[in-house]
C-alpha positions as a Markdown table, in Angstrom:
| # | Residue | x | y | z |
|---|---|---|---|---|
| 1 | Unk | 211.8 | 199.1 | 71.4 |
| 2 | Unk | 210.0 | 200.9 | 68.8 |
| 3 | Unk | 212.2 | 198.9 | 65.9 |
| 4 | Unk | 211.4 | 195.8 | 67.5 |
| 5 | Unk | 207.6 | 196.7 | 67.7 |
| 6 | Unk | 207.3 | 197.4 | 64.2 |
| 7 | Unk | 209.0 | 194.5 | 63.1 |
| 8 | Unk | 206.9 | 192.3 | 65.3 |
| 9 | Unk | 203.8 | 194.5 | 63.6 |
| 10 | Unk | 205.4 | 193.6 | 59.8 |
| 11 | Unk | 205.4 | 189.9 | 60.8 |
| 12 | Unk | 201.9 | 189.7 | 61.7 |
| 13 | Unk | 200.5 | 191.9 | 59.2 |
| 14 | Unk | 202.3 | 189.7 | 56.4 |
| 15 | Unk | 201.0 | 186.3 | 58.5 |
| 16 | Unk | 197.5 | 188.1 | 58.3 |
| 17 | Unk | 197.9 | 189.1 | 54.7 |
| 18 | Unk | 199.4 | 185.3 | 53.4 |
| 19 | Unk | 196.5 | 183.8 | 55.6 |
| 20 | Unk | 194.1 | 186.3 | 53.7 |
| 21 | Unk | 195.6 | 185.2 | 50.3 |
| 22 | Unk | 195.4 | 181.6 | 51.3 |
| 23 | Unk | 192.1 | 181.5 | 52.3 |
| 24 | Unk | 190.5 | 183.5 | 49.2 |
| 25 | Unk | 192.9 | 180.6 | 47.0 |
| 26 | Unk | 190.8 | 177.8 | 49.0 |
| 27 | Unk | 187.7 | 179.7 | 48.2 |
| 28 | Unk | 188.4 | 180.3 | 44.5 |
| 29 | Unk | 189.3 | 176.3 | 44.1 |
| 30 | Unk | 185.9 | 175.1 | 46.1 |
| 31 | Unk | 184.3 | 177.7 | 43.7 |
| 32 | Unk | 186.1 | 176.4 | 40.7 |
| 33 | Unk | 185.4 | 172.8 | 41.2 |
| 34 | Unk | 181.7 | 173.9 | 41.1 |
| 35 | Unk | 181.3 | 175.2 | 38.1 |
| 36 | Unk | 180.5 | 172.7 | 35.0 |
| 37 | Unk | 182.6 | 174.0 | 31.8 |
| 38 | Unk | 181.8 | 172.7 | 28.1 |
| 39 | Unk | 183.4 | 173.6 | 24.9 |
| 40 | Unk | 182.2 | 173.0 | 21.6 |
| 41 | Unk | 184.3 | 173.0 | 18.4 |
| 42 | Unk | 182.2 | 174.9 | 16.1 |
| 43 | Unk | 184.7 | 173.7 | 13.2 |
| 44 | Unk | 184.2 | 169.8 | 13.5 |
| 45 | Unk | 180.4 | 170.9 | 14.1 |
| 46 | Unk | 180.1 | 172.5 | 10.7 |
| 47 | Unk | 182.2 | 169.7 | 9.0 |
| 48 | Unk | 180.7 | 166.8 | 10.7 |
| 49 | Unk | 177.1 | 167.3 | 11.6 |
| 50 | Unk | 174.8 | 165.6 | 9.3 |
| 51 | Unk | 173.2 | 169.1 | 8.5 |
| 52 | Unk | 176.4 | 170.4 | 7.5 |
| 53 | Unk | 177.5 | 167.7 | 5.4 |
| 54 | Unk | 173.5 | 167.6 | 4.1 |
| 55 | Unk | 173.8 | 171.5 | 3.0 |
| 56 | Unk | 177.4 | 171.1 | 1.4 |
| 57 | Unk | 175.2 | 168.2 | -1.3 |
| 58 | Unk | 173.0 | 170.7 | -1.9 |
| 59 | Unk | 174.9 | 173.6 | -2.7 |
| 60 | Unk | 176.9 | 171.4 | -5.1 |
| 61 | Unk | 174.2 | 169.8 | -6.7 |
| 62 | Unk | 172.7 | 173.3 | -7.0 |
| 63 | Unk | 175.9 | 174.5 | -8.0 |
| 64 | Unk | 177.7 | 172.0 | -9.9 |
| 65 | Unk | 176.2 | 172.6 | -13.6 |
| 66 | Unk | 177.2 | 176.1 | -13.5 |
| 67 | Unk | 180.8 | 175.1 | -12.3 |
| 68 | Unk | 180.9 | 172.5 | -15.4 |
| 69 | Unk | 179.5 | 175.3 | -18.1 |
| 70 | Unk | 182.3 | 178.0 | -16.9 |
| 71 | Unk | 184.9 | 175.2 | -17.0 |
| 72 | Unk | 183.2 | 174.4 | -20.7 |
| 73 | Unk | 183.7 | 177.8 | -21.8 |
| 74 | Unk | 187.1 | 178.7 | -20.5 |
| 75 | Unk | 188.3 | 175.8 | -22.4 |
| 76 | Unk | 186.4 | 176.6 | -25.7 |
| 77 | Unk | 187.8 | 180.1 | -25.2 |
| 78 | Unk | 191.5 | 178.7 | -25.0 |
| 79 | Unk | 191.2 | 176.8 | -27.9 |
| 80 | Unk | 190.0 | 179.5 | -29.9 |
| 81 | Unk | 193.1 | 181.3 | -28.5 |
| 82 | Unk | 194.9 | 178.6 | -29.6 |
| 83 | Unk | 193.5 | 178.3 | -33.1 |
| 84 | Unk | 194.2 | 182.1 | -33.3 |
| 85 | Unk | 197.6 | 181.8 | -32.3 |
| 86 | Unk | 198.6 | 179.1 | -34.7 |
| 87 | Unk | 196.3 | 180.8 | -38.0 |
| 88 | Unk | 197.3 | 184.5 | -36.8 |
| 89 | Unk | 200.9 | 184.6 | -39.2 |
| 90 | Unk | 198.6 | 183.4 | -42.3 |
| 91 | Unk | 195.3 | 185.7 | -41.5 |
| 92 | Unk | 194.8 | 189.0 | -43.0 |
| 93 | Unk | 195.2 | 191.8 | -40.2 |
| 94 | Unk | 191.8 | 192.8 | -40.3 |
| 95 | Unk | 190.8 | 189.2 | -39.3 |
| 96 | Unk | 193.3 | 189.0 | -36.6 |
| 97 | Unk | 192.5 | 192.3 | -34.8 |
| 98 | Unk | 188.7 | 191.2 | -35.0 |
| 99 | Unk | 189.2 | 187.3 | -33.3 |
| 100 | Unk | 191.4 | 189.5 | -31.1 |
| 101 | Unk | 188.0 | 191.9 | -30.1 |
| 102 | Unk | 186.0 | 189.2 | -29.6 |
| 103 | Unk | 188.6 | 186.7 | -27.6 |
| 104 | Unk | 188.8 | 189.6 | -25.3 |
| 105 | Unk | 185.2 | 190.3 | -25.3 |
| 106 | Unk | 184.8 | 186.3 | -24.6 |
| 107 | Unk | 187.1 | 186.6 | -21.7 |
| 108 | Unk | 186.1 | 189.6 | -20.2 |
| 109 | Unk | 182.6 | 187.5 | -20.2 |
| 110 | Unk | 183.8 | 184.5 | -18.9 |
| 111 | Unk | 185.5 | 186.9 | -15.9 |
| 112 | Unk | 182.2 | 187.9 | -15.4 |
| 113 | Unk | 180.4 | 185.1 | -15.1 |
| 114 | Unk | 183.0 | 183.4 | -12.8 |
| 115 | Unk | 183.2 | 186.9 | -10.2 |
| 116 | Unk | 179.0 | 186.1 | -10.4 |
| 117 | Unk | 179.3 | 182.4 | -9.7 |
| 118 | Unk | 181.7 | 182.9 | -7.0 |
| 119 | Unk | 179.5 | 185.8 | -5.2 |
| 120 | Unk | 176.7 | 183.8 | -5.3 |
| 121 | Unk | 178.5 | 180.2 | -3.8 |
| 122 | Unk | 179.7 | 182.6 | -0.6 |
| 123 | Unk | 176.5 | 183.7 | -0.3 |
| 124 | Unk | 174.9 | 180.5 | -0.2 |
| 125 | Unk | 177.7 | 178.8 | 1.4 |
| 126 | Unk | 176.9 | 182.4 | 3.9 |
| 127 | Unk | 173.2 | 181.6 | 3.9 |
| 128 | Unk | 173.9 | 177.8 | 5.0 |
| 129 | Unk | 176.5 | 177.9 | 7.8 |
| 130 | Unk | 174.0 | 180.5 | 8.8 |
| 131 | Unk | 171.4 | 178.6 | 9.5 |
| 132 | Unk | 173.4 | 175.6 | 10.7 |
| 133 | Unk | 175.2 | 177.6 | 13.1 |
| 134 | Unk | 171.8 | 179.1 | 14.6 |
| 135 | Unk | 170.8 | 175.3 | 15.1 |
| 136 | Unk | 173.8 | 174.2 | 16.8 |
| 137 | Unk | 173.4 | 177.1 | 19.1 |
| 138 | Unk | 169.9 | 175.9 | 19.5 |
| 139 | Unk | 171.3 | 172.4 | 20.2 |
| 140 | Unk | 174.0 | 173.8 | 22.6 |
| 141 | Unk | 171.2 | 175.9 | 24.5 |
| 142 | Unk | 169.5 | 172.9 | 25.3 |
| 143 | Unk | 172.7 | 171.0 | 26.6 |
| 144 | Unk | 173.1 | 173.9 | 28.8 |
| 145 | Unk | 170.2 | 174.0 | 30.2 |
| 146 | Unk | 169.4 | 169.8 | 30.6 |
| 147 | Unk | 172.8 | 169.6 | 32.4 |
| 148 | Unk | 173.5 | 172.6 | 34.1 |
| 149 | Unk | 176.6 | 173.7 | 32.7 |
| 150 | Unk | 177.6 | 177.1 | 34.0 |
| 151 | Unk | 179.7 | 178.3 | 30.8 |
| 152 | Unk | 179.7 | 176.4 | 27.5 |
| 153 | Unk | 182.5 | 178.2 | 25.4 |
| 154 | Unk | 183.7 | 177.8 | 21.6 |
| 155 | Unk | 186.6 | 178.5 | 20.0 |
| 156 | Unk | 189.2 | 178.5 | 22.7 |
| 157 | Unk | 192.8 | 178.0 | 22.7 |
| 158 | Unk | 193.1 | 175.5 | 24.2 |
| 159 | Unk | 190.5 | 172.7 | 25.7 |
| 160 | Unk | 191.0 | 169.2 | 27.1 |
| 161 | Unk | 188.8 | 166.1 | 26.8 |
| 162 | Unk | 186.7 | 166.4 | 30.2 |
| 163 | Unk | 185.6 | 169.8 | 28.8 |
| 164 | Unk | 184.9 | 169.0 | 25.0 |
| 165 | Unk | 181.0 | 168.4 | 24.1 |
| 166 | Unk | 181.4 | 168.9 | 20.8 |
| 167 | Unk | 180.6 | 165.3 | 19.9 |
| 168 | Unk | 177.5 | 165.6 | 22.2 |
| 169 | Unk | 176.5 | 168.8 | 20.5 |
| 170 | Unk | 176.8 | 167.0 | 16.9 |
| 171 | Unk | 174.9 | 163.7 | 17.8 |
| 172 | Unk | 172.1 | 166.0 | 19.5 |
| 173 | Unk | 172.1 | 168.1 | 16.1 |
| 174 | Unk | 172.2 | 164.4 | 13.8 |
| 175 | Unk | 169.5 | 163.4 | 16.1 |
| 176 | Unk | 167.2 | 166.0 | 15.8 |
| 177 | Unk | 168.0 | 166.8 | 11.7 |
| 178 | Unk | 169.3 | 169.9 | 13.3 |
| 179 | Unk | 165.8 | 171.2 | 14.2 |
């Protein structure tokens, strides 16, 4: 009798426990189907919002000139490597070691100025995305808040369509000027 009563007390303690796990399932699926998710792709944001695309002009307005005078003077210095290198078997020694000094001098220069130029565009480009990213957040703030949305995520995995406000989040930011 005993191994008959505790079978009969393992059946109705695992009908208890499966009606315990299917009623927390229904609970977490009524909860679920409340909650209002959003996901913004802070990518397309920064490539397609007018502010981004407005802040990329600038910087290469701003930054274009000292792109063009770099390019200028790696290409004088290669012609005077050039010149060198065709004039060096008729120069006198002297003269060739001293175009040599100031070719590398020249280059060493021209490295410089390029590390410079390039520290300065990621700052800038640092500076910009910066500030675009703090007014998309602003933008995405006030989508949470206007329509309720429980949890607005970005950068996920994976996201489908009924979940995606990223086109929202960019015509709010065009629409504003990103203010």
């Amino acid at each position: 009798m005993t191994m008959l009563h505790s079978k009969s007390l393992l059946k109705s303690t695992l009908a208890a426990g499966l009606l315990g796990v299917s009623a927390l399932l229904a609970c977490g699926a009524a909860v679920a189907q409340d909650l209002k998710i959003g996901y913004v792709n802070s990518e397309r944001v920064l490539r397609e919002a007018t502010p981004a695309k407005a802040a990329l002009a600038r910087m290469e307005a701003d930054f274009s000139k000292r792109d063009k005078d770099l390019n200028d003077q790696a290409s004088r210095l290669k012609a005077a490597a050039d010149k060198l290198e065709k004039d060096a078997p008729t120069l006198p020694e002297s003269e060739r070691n001293r175009r040599q000094r100031e070719l590398v001098e020249q280059d060493r220069d021209l490295q410089r100025k390029r590390r410079e130029f390039q520290e300065d565009l990621n700052q800038r480009r640092n500076e910009e995305t910066a500030g675009i990213v703090e007014r998309a957040n602003k933008v995405i703030k006030q989508i949470f808040e206007g329509e309720k949305y429980d949890l607005i995520l970005q950068d996920v995995v994976f996201a489908g369509p009924r979940v995606d406000i990223t086109e929202k989040v960019i015509k709010a930011l065009n629409a504003t000027g990103g203010k």
